[in-house]
BANU-458258 format. One record per residue: residue in one letter; y, x, z of N, C-alpha, C in turn. Coordinates in pm, whole numbers, padded with zeros to 5 digits, always signed. Atoms other than C-alpha are relative to their C-alpha. Layout:
N
AYXZYXZYXZ...
END
This chain:
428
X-00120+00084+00000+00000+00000+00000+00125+00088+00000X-00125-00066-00042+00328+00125-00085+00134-00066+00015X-00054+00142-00069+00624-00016+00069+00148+00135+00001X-00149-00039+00050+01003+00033-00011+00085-00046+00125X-00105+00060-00120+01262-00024+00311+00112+00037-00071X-00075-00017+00027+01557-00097+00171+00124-00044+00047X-00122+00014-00089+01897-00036+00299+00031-00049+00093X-00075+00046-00163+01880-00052+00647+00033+00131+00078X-00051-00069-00085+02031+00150+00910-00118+00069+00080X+00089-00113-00070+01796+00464+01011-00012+00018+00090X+00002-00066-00159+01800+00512+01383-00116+00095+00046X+00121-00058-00064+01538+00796+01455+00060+00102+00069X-00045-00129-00155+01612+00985+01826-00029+00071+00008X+00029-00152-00006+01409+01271+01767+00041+00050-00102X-00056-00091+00140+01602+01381+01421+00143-00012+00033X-00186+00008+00038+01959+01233+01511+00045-00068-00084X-00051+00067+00125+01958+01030+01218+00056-00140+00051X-00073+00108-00036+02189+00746+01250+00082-00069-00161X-00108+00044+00149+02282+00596+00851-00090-00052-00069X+00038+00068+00084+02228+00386+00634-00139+00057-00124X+00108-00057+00074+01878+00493+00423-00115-00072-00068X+00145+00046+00024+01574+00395+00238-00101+00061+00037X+00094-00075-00067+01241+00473+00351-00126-00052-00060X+00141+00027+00052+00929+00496+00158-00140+00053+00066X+00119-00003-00034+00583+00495+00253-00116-00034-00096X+00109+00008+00041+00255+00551+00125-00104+00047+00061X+00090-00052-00069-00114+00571+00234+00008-00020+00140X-00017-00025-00117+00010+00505+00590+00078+00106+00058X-00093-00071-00064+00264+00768+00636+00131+00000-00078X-00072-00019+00021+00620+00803+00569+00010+00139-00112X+00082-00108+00101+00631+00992+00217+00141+00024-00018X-00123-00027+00054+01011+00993+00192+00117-00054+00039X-00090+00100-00058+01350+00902+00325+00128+00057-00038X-00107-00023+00091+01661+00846+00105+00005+00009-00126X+00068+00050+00093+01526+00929-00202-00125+00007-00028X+00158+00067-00005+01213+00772-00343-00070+00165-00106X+00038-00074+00075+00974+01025-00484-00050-00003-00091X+00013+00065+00126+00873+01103-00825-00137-00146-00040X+00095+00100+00029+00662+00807-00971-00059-00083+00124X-00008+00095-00133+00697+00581-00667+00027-00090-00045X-00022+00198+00044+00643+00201-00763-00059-00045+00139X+00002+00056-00128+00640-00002-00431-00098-00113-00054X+00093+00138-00032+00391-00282-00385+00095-00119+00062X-00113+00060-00056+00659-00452-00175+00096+00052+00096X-00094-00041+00005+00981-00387-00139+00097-00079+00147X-00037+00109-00110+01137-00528+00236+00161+00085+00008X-00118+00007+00044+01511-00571+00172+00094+00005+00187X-00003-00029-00112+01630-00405+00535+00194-00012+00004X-00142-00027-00013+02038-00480+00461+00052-00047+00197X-00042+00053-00097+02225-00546+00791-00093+00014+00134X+00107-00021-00129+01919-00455+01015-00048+00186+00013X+00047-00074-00053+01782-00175+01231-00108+00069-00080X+00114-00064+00014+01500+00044+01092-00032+00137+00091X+00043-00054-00066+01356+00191+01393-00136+00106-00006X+00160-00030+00029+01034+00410+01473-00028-00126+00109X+00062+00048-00106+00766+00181+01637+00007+00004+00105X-00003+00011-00185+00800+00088+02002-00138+00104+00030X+00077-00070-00074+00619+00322+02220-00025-00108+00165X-00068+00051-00121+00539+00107+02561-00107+00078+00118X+00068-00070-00084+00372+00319+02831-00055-00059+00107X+00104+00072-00079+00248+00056+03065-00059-00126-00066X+00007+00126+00004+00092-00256+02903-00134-00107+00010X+00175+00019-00028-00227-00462+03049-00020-00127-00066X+00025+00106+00096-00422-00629+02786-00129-00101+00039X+00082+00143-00040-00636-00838+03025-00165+00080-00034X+00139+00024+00021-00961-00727+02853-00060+00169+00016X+00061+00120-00013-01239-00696+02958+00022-00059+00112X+00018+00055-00159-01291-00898+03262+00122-00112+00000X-00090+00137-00043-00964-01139+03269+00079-00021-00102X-00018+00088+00164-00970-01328+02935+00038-00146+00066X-00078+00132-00057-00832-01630+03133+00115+00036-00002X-00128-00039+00032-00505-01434+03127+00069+00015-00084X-00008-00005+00119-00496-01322+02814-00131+00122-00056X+00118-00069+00071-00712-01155+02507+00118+00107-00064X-00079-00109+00050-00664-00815+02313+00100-00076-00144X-00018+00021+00071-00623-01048+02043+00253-00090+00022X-00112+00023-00040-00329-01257+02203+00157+00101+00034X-00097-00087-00018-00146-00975+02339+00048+00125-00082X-00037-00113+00136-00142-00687+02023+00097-00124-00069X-00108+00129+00114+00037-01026+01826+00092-00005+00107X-00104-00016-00090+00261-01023+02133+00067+00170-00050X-00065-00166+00006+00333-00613+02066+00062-00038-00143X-00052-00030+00139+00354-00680+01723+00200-00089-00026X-00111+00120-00002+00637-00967+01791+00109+00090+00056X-00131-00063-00072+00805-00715+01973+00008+00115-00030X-00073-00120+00067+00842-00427+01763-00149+00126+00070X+00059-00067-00057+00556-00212+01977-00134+00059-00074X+00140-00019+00092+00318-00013+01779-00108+00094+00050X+00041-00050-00057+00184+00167+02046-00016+00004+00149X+00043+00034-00115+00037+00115+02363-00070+00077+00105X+00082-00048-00073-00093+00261+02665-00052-00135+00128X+00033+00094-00081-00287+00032+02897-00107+00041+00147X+00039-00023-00153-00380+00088+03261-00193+00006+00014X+00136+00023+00017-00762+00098+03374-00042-00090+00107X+00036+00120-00084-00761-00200+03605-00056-00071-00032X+00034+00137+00029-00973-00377+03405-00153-00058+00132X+00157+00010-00053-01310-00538+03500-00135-00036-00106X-00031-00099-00092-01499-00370+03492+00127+00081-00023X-00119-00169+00038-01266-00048+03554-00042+00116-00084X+00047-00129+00109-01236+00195+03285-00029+00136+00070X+00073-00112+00001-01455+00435+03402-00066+00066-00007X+00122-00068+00027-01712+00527+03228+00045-00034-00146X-00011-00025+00096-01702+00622+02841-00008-00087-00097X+00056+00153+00108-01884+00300+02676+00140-00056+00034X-00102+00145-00071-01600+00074+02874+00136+00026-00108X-00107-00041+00073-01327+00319+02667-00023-00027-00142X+00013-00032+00191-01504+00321+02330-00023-00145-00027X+00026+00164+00103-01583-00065+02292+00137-00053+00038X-00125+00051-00011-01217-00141+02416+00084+00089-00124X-00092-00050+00115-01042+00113+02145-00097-00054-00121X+00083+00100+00126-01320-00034+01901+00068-00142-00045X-00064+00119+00051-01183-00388+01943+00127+00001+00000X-00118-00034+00063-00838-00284+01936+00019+00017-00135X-00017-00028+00175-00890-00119+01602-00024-00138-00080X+00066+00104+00038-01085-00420+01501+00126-00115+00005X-00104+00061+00005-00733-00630+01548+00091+00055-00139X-00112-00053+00118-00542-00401+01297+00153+00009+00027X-00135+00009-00006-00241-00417+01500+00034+00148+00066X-00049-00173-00077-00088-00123+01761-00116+00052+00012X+00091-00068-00051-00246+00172+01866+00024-00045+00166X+00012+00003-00141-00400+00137+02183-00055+00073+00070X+00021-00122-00063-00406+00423+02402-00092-00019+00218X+00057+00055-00137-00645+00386+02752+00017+00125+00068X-00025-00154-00093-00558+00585+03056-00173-00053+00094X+00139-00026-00111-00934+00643+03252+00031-00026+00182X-00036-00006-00135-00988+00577+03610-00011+00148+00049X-00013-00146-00094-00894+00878+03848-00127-00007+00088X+00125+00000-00085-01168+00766+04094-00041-00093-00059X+00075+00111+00017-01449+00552+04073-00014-00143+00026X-00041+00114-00080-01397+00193+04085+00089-00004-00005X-00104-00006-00062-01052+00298+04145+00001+00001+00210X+00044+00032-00165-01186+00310+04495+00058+00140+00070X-00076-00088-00081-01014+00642+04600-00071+00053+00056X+00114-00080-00037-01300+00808+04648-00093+00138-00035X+00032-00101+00083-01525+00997+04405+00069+00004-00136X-00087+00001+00126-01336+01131+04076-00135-00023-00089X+00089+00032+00150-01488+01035+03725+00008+00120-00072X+00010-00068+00132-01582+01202+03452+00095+00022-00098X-00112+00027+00063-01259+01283+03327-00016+00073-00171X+00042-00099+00123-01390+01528+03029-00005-00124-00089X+00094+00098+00073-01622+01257+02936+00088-00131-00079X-00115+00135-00001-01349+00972+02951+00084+00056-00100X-00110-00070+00123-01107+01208+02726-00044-00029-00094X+00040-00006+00159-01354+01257+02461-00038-00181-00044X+00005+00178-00005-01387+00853+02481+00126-00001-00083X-00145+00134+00086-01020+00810+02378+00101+00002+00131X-00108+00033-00115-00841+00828+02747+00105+00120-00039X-00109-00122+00008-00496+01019+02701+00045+00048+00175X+00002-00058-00071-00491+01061+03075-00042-00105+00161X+00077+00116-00158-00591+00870+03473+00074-00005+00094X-00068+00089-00130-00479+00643+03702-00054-00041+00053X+00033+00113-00150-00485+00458+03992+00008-00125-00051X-00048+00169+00007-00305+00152+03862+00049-00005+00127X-00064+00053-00127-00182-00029+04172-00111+00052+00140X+00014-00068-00111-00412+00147+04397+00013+00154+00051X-00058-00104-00051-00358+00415+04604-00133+00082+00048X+00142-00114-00036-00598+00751+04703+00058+00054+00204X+00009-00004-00143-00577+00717+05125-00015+00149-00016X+00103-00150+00003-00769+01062+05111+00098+00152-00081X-00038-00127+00052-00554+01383+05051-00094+00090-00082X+00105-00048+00030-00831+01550+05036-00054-00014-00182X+00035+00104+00118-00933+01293+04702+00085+00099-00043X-00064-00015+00128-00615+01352+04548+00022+00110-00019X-00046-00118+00051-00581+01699+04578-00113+00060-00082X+00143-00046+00066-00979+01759+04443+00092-00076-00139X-00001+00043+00095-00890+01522+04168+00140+00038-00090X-00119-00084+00007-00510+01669+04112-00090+00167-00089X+00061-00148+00023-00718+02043+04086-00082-00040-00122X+00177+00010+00156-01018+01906+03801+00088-00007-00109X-00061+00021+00133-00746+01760+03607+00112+00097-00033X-00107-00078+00020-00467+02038+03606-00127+00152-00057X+00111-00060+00045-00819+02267+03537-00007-00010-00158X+00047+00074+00162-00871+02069+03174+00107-00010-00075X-00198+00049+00061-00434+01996+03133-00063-00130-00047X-00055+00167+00007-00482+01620+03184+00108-00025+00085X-00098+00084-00037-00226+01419+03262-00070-00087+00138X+00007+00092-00115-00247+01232+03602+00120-00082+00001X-00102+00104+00012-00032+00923+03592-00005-00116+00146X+00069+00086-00168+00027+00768+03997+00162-00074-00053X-00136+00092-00046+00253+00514+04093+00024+00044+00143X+00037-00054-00168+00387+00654+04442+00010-00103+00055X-00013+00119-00109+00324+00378+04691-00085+00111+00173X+00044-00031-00107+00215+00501+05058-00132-00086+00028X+00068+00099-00012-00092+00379+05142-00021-00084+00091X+00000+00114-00083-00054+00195+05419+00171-00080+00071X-00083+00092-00024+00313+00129+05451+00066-00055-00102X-00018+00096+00106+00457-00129+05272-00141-00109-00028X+00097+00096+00059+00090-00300+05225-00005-00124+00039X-00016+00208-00013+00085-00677+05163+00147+00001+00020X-00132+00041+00026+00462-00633+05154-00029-00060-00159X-00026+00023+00140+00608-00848+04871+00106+00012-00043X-00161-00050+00081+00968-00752+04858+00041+00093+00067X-00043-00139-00048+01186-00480+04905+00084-00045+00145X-00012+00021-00142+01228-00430+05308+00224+00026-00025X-00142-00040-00019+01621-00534+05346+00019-00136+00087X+00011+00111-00083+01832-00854+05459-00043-00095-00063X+00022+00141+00073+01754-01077+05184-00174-00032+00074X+00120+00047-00015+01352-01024+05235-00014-00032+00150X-00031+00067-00164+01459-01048+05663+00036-00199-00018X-00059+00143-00023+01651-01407+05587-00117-00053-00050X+00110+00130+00077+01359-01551+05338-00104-00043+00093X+00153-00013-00077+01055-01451+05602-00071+00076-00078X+00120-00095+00129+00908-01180+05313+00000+00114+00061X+00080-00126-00043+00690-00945+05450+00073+00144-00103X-00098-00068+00077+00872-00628+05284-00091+00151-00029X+00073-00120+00032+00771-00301+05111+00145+00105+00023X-00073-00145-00039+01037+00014+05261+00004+00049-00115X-00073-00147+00128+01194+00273+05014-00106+00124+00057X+00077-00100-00066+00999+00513+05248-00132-00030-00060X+00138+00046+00083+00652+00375+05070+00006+00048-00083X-00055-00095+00116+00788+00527+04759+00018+00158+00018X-00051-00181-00035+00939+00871+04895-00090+00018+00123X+00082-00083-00026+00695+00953+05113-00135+00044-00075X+00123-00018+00125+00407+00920+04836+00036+00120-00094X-00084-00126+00072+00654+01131+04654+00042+00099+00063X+00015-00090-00088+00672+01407+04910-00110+00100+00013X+00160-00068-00039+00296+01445+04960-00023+00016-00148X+00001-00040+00150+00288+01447+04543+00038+00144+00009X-00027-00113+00076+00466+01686+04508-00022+00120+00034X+00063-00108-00070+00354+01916+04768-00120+00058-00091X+00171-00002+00072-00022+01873+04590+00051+00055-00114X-00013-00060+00192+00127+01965+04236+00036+00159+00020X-00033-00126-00035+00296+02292+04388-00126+00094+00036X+00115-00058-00035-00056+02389+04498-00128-00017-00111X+00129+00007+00125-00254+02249+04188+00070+00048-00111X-00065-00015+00145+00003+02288+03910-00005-00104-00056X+00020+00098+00051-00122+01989+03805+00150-00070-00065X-00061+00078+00046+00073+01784+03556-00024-00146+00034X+00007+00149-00052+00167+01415+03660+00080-00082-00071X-00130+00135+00026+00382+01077+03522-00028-00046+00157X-00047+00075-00102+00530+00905+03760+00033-00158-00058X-00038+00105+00048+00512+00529+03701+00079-00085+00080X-00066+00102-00075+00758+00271+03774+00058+00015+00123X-00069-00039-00107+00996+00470+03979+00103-00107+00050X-00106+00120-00086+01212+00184+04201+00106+00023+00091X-00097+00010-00081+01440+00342+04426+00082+00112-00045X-00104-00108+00039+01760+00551+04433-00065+00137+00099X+00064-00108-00039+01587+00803+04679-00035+00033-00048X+00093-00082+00072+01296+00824+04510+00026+00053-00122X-00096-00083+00062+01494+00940+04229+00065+00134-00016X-00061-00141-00041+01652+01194+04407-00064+00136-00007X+00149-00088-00022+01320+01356+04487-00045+00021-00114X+00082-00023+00110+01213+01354+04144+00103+00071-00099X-00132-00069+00103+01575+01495+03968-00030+00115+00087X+00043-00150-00043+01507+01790+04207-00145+00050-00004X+00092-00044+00068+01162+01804+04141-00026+00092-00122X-00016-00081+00178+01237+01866+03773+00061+00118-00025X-00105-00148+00028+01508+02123+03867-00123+00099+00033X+00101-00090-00104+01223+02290+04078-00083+00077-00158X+00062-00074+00061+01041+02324+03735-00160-00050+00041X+00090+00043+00043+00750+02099+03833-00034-00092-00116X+00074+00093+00160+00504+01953+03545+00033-00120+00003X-00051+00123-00010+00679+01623+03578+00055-00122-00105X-00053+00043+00050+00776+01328+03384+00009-00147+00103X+00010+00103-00095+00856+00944+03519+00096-00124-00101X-00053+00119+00052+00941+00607+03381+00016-00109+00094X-00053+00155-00094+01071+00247+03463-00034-00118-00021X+00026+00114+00019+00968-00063+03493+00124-00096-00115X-00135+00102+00022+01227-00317+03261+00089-00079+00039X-00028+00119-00077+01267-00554+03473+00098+00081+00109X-00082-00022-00106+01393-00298+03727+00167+00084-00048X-00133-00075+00024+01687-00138+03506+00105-00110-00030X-00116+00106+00005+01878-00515+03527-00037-00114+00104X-00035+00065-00171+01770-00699+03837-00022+00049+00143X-00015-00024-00149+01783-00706+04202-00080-00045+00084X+00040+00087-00159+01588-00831+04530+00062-00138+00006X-00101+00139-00005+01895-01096+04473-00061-00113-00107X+00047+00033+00113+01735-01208+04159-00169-00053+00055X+00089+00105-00046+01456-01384+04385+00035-00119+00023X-00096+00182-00019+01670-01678+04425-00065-00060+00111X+00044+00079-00178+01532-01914+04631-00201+00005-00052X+00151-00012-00004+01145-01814+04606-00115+00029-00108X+00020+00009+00155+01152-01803+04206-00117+00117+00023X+00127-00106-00028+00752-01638+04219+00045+00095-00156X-00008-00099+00060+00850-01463+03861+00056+00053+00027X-00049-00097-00054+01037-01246+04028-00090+00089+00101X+00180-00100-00127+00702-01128+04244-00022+00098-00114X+00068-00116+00087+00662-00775+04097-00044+00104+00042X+00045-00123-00070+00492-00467+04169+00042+00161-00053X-00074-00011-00193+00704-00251+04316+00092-00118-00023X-00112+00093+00001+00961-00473+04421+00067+00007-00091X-00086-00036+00014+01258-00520+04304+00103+00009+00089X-00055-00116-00154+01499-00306+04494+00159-00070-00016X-00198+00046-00016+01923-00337+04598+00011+00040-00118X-00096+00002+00135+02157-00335+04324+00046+00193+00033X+00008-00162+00032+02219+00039+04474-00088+00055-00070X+00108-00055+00024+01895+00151+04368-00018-00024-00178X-00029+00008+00150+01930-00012+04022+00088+00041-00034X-00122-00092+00073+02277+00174+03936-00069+00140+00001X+00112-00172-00007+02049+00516+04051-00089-00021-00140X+00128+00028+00075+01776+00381+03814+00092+00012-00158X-00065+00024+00063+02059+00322+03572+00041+00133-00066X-00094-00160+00009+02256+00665+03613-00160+00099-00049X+00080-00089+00016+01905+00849+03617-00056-00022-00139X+00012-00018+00161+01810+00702+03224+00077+00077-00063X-00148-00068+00058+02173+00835+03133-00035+00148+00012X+00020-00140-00011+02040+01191+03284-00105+00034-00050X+00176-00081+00053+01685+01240+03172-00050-00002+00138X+00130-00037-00050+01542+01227+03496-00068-00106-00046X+00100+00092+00058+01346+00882+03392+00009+00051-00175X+00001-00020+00154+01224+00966+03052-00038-00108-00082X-00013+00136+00114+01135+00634+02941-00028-00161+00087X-00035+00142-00022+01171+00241+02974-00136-00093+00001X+00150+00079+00066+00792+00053+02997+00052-00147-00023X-00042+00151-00022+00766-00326+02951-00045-00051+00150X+00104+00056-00145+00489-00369+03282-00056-00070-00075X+00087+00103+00051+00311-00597+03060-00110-00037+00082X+00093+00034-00071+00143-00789+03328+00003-00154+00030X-00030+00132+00052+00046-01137+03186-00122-00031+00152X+00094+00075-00131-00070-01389+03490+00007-00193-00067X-00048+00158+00046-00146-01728+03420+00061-00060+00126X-00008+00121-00088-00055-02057+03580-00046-00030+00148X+00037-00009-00137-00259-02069+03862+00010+00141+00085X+00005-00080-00038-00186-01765+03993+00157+00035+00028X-00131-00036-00015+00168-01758+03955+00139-00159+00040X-00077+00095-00078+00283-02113+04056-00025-00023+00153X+00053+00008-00076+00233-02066+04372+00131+00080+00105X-00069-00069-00103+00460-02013+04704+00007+00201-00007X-00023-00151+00042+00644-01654+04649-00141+00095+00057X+00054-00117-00066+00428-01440+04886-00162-00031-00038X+00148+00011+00097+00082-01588+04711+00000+00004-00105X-00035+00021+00239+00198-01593+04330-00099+00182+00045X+00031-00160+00099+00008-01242+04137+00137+00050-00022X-00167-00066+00048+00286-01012+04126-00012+00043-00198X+00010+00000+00120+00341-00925+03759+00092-00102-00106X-00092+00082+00077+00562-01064+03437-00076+00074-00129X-00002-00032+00124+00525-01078+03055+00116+00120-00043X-00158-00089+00058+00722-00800+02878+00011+00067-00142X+00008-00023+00158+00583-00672+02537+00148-00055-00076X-00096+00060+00082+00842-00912+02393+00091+00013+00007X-00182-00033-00042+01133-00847+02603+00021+00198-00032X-00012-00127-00022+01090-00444+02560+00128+00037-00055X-00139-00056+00121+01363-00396+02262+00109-00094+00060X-00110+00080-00024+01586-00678+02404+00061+00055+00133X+00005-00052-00149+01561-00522+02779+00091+00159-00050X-00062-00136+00029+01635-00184+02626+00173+00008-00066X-00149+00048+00063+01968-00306+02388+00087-00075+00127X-00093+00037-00133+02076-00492+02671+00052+00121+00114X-00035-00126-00113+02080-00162+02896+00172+00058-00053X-00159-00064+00087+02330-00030+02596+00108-00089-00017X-00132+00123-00015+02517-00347+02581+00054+00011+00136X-00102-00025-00128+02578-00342+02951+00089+00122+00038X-00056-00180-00053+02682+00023+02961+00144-00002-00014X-00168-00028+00011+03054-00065+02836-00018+00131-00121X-00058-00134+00060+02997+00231+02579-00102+00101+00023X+00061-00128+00011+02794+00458+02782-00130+00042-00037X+00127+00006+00064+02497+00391+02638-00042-00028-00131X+00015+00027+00139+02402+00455+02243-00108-00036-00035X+00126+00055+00035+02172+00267+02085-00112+00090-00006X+00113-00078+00041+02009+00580+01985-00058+00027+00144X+00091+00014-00164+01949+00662+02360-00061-00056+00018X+00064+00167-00022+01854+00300+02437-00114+00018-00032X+00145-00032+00051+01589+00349+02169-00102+00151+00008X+00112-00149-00059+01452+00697+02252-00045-00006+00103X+00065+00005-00120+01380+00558+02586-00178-00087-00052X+00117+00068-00022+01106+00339+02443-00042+00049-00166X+00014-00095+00134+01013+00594+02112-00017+00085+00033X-00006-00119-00002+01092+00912+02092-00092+00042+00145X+00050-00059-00122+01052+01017+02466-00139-00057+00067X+00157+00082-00047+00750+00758+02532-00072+00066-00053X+00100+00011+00065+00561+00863+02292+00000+00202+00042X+00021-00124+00002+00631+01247+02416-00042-00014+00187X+00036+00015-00154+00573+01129+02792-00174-00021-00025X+00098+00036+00057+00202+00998+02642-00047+00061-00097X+00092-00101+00070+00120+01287+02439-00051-00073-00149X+00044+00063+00132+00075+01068+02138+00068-00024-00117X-00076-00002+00131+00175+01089+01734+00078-00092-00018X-00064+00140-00002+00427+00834+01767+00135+00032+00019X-00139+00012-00054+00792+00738+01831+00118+00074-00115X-00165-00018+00093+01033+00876+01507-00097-00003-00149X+00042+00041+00125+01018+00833+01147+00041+00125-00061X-00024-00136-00005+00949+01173+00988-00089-00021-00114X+00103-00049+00152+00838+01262+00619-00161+00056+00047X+00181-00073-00010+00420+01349+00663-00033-00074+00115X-00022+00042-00139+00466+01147+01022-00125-00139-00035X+00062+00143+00012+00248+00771+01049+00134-00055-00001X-00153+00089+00003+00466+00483+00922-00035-00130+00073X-00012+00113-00094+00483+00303+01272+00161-00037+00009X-00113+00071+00039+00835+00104+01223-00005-00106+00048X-00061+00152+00024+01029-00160+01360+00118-00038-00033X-00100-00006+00058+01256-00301+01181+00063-00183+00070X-00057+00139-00110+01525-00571+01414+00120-00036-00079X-00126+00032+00034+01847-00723+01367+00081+00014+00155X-00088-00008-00116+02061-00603+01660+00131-00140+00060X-00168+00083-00028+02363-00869+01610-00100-00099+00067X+00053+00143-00011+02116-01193+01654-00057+00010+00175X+00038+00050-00116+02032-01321+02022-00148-00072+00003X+00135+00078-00017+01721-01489+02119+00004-00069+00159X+00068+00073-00135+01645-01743+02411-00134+00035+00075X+00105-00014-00083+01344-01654+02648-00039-00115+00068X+00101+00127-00061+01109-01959+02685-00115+00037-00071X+00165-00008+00021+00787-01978+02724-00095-00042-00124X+00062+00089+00120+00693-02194+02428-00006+00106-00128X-00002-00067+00157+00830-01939+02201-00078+00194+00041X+00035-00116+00018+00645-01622+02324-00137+00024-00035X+00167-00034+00033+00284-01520+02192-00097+00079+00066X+00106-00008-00064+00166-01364+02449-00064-00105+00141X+00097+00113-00096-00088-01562+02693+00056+00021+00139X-00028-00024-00129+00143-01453+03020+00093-00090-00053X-00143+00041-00014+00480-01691+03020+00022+00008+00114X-00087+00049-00136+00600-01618+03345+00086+00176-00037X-00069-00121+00032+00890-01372+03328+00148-00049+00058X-00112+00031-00031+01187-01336+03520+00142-00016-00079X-00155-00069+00068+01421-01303+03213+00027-00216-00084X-00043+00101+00072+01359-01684+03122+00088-00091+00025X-00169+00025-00042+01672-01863+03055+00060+00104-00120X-00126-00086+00042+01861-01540+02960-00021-00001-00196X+00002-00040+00152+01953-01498+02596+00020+00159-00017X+00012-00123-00013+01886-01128+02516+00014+00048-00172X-00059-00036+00139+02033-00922+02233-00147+00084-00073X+00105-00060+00051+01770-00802+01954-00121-00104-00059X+00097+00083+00067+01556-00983+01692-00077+00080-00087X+00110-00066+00078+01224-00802+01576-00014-00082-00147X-00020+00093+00095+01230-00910+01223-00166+00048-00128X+00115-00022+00080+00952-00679+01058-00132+00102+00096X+00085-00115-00098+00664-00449+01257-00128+00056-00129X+00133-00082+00087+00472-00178+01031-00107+00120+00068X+00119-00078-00046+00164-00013+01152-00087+00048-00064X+00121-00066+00067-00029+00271+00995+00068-00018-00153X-00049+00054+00181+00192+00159+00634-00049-00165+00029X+00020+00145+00022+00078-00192+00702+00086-00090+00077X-00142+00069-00043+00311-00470+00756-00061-00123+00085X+00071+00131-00098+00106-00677+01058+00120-00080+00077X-00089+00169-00004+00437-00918+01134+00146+00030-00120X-00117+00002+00083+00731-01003+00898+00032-00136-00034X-00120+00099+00006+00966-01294+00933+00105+00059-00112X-00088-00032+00081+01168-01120+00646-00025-00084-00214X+00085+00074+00123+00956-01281+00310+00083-00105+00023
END
């Protein structure tokens, strides 16, 4: 298939390019950009005036339910959700059920991925077994499966001991270890961030100290393993702090953000509203200007969605019993433009978009994130001016609960190309 983009506005963050261009493709990779090369006849020709031509979304957290909780949603449901939202690349947690940890569990889940034809989908392996914080896996084994690197997910390794054995195997091989810092026992069964709002409601609360002390004892362990780590879904302005001097320090470090947490607040629970139940909280409005200021610096290197679809029964339900978790595939590009819209200026689109591109796809070790002659032609192509409403009716993936519904959010995915193939297009 060869495929003509014509005259839209170039944005790729790892070249700098910012202008007006055409962009040809063949075979699945980008064969040319500006002019077409010799004896180049397009198959179809997508007429890009007035719109964005991005690289493919990169989204570094997004859980596709399968296997084990196909009542939530399927791979099938949620890749047509990525695709809706510009995302042509995925990494997805190993919480499933079972838990990805053992080699078959990795190779028949990137099997039926492929078998969709939409994003790549990248699986991070469990760190321990079970996720039980116990014995480490087969992390070799799990690599040559397809895992780009291992997590916890939302649990935590009690056991120093654990994480520093499992810290040492994988800084041994240069895998990636990817934690979320939570403490393991304070903050647990909190559901909001410990202040006055979660004091006035009656909500059991999760401390800033749950965060920065996890991030303390991290980083100690990396100074002694070397080990390379992500940091997921950093939430507070401390923990921040700890991790911008980390980096000065010159540890193996990288760290991203939830979406949800670079534009609301703890305040943004209203009166009990359960889509606002997320994991970590969401923190003071201080902690989001830190979260804010620290995209602007490079210490967060990129923007995830959380893609964590819950149904109905699980999420209508009195705040402190709802599933924490929200839809976000869809909101990723609107969440991100909105960051640059709010900035007044200080935020350029191209930034905006290198948080969920360029730098994702270099936080995740994977061929992805800019549009580059010989490169894969993963592309999304939006319309920046146009708005969109957030209701449930109109999103495709199988989660609708999401704190952003209501808001109208800037950014309309208009085409998504994967591999040279054009799996959505509202532009025909």
């Amino acid at each position: 298939m060869k495929i003509h983009i014509r005259n839209g506005r170039v944005i790729d963050p790892a070249s700098g390019t910012d202008a007006v261009q055409d962009v040809f493709i063949a075979a699945g990779k980008v064969v040319a950009i500006g002019q077409a090369p010799a004896d180049f006849i397009a198959n179809k020709i997508v007429d890009a005036t007035g719109l964005v031509v991005a690289p493919g979304l990169v989204d570094l957290s997004a859980r596709l339910r399968e296997p084990g909780f196909e009542y939530k949603a399927t791979l099938e449901s949620e890749l047509q959700a990525a695709m809706r939202g510009g995302v042509t690349s995925l990494v997805c947690p190993p919480d499933t059920d079972p838990v990805l940890d053992e080699s078959g569990l990795v190779e028949m889940l990137k099997q039926r991925a492929r078998m969709q034809n939409k994003a790549h989908v990248y699986p991070l392996g469990a760190l321990t077994v079970g996720l039980k914080g116990e014995s480490l896996t087969e992390m070799a084994e799990l690599t040559e499966a397809g895992c780009i690197g291992f997590s916890q997910a939302e649990e935590t390794i009690a056991n120093t001991n654990t994480l520093q054995r499992a810290l040492d195997y994988a800084a041994t091989f240069g895998f990636t270890v990817w934690l979320r810092p939570q403490d393991a026992y304070i903050g647990k069964g909190g559901v909001a961030h410990s202040g006055p709002l979660a004091s006035r409601l009656g909500l059991s609360g999760v401390p800033v100290m749950a965060e920065t002390i996890a991030l303390h004892t991290l980083f100690e362990l990396m100074r002694a393993t070397n080990a390379k780590v992500h940091l997921c879904r950093i939430s507070s302005a401390a923990g921040l702090d700890l991790v911008r001097k980390a980096k000065k320090e010159g540890l193996a470090l990288t760290c991203d953000v939830g979406a949800h947490h670079v534009h609301l607040t703890d305040a943004d629970i209203g009166f009990f509203d359960s889509n606002a139940r997320l994991t970590p909280p969401l923190r003071s409005q201080r902690d989001r200007d830190a979260i804010s200021a620290a995209l602007k610096d490079g210490t967060i290197d990129a923007i995830c969605s959380d893609h964590t679809p819950v149904d109905d029964d699980e999420k209508l339900l009195p705040f402190a019993e709802a599933s924490p978790g929200a839809t976000g595939l869809e909101l990723l590009l609107s969440l991100a433009l909105k960051w640059a819209e709010d900035s007044r200026g200080e935020v350029s689109l191209t930034l905006a978009l290198s948080k969920i591109s360029q730098h994702a796809a270099r936080v995740a070790g994977v061929p992805a994130g800019q549009i580059a002659v010989g490169h894969a032609a993963d592309i999304c192509i939006f319309d920046p001016a146009t708005r969109w409403k957030v209701e449930a009716k109109t999103l495709a993936s199988q989660g609708k609960h999401t704190p952003f519904l209501g808001y109208e959010l800037p950014g309309v995915v208009k085409a998504t190309i994967v591999s040279g193939h054009v799996a959505f297009d509202t532009l025909h």
